[in-house]
N, C-alpha and C positions, 0 to 999 in steps of 0.2 A: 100551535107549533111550539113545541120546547125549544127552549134555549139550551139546556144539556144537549138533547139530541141532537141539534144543531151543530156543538162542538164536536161530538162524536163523528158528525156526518163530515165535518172538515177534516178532523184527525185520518179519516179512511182517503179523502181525497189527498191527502199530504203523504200517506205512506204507501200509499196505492196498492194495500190489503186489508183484509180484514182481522189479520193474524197482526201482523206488524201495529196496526192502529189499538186493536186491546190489549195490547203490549205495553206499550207507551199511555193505556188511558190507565191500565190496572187494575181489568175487567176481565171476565171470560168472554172466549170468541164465541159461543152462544148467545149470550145475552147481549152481546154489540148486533150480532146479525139480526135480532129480534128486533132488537132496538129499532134497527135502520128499515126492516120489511114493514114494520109498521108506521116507521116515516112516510115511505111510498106508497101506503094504503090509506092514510089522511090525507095525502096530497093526490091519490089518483094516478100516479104517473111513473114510472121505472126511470129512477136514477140512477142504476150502478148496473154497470155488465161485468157481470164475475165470470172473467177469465181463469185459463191455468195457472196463468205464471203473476198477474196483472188485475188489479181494479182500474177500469176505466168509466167516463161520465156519458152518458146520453147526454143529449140537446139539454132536455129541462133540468139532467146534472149539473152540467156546465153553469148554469142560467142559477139552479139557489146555491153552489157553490161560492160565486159574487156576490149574491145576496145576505147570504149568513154571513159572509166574512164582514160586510159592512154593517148587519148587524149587530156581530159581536163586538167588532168596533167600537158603534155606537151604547152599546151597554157597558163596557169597561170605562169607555169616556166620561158617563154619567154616574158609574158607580164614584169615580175617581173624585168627580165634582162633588159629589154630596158625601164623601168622606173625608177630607181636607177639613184639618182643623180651623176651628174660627179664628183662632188667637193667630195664627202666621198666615201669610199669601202665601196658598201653594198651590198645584195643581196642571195641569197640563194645557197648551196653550197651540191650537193646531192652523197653521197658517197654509193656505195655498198658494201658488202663481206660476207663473209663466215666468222663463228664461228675461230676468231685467236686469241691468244696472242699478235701476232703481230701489232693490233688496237692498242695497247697502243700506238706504236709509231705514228699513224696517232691522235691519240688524244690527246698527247704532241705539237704538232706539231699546231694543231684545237687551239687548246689554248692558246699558245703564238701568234697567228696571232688573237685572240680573242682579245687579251690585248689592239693592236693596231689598230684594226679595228670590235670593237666592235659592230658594225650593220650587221655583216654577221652571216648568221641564218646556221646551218648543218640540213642535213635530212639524217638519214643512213634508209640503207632497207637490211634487211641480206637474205641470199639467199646462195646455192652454186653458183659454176661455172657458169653453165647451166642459171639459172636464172637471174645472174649480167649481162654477156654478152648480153640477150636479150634485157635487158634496158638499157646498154650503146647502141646497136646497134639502139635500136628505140630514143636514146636524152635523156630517163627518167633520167639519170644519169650522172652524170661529169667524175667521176671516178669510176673505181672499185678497188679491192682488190684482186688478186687471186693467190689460192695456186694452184703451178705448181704439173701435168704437166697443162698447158693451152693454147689452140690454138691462138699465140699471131699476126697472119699476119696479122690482120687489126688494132693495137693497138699499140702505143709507150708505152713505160714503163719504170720505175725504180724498180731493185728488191731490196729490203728493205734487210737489215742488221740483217737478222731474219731468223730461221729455227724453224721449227713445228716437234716435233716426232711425229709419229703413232706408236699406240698399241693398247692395248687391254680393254675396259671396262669390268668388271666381280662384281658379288660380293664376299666380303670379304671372304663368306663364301668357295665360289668354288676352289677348290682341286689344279686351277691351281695358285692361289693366293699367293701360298707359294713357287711360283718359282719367280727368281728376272727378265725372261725376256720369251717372248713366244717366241718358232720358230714355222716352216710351220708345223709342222707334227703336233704340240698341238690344229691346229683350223682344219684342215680337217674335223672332222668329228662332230664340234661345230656346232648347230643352231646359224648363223650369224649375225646381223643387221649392215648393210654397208651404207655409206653415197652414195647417185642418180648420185654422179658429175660422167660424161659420159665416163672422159677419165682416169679413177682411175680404171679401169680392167687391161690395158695392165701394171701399176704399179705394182698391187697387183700381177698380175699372174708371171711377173720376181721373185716376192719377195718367191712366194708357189712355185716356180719348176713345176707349173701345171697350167692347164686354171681356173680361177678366177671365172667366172659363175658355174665351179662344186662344189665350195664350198654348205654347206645347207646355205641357203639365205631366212634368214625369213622373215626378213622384212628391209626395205630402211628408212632413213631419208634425210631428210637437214635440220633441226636442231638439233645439238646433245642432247639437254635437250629432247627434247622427247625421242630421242635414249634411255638418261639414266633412263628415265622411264619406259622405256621397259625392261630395264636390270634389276633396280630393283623390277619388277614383276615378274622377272624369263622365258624370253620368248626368253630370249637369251644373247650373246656376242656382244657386239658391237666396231667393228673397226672404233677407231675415232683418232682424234689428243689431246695434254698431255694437261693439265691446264685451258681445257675448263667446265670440271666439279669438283664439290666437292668430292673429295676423302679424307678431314680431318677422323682425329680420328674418328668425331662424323658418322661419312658417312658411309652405309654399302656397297658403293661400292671402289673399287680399282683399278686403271691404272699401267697394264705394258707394259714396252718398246717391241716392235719386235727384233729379233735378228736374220737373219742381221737388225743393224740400218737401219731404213727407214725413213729419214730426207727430209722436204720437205722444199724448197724454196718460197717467196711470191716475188708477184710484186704489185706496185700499177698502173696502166693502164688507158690509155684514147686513143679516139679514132685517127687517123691519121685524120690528117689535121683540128681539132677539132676547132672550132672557141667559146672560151671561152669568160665568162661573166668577169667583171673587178674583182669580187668574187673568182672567178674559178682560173683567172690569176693568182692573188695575190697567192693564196694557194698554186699554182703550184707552183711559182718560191719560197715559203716556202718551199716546200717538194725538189726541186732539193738547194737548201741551204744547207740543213740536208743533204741530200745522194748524194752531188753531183758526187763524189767520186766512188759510187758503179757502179760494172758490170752490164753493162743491158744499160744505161740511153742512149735514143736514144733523 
């Protein structure tokens, strides 16, 4: 599978023709269509339904549409690295996480190694769990960020100097706003909105005295700002972590603590045996400067 044809095959799914995509690559529209018919003849499978008006993707469209985009991704990241001059730290430096407070400290961090080595580019991509590990595990990422619990056996880490609460989004208005902390027995029987990360059931359900999935479960996120636009539409509760949304005066919604406390731990993580870019390096042995000290650092 080529990587040209690859870009070609993205360019038709981005301008969803085949006229518009040899437009933009600077090709004729024969020799794109050739192009792509013999893409779906090495692979076996029709990609493309050429409409009148419309390119749209079948199933296994869809499916290497995500695929080539990561990738191409992954080839521009690699090109990037192995062409970065020796003499200067430069290059790109691609961090993942989840919605935390705790980024500030990676972005204190970002920016004193900024000071000194000014040509090095960040690319964050937020995600829970679930989604960061996938793209550390496929290369798309140097590091991630995750809040425990996290399945850490394929990953060296440092856990950062930082704890997250969980509780409860609400709005101001609801009855239970006026208490200073929720326990189990106040969300029982709440329409819920809970964050996707996969391994945050066996947490919650230690925390309810009950299994986690019988909660009412209305709706999931990974990202909490949607979450709290759920919330303030009235569609539910959402259990999230403290300081990621506006709950000022002006805000009609409000965060309270769980009781028992439910404090969670972060790590920042990369893969074992991970062969780093001079970009990537540098930052590491920033971030093990900063926490050299903490528990975890393998």
């Amino acid at each position: 599978m080529d990587i040209r044809v690859l870009r070609y095959f993205l360019a038709v799914t981005r301008e969803e023709s085949i006229s518009g995509a040899a437009e933009s690559l600077h090709m004729t529209q024969p020799t794109l269509s050739r192009q792509l018919m013999d893409l779906e003849e090495e692979i076996g499978k029709k990609l493309l339904i050429r409409g009148n008006r419309r390119i749209t993707l079948t199933e296994e469209g869809m499916l290497l549409r995500k695929r080539a985009a990561e990738i191409i991704d992954l080839v521009e990241k690699t090109e990037a690295e192995l062409m970065a001059p020796d003499e200067v730290v430069s290059g790109d430096i691609c961090i993942g996480g989840g919605e935390t407070d705790a980024m500030s400290l990676i972005a204190r961090i970002a920016t004193d190694l900024q000071r000194s080595c000014p040509n090095i580019r960040y690319h964050l991509f937020s995600g829970n769990a679930d989604d960061v590990t996938e793209r550390l595990d496929k290369g798309l990422l140097d590091f991630g960020i995750l809040i425990e619990p996290a399945d850490m056996k394929k990953y060296d880490y440092i856990r950062l100097p930082a704890t997250d609460t969980w509780g409860l989004l609400m709005p101001k208005t609801s009855p239970l706003a006026a208490q200073p902390v929720i326990r189990p027995r106040d969300i029982w029987d709440l329409p819920v909105i809970t964050s996707r990360q996969s391994l945050l059931s066996n947490e919650f359900s230690g925390w309810l005295g009950k299994d986690f999935e019988k909660l009412n479960i209305v709706a999931t996120y990974n990202l909490v700002f949607n979450a709290s636009l759920m919330v303030a539409a009235g569609m539910g509760y959402a259990l999230c972590l403290d300081k990621l949304v506006n709950t000022s005066e002006e805000s009609p919604l409000c965060f309270r603590p769980l009781e028992p406390r439910l404090e969670v731990h972060l790590d920042i993580v990369w893969k074992k045996y991970q062969v780093f870019s001079g970009a990537a390096d540098r930052f590491l042995k920033q971030v093990q400067n900063a926490f050299h000290k903490e528990a975890g650092a393998v």
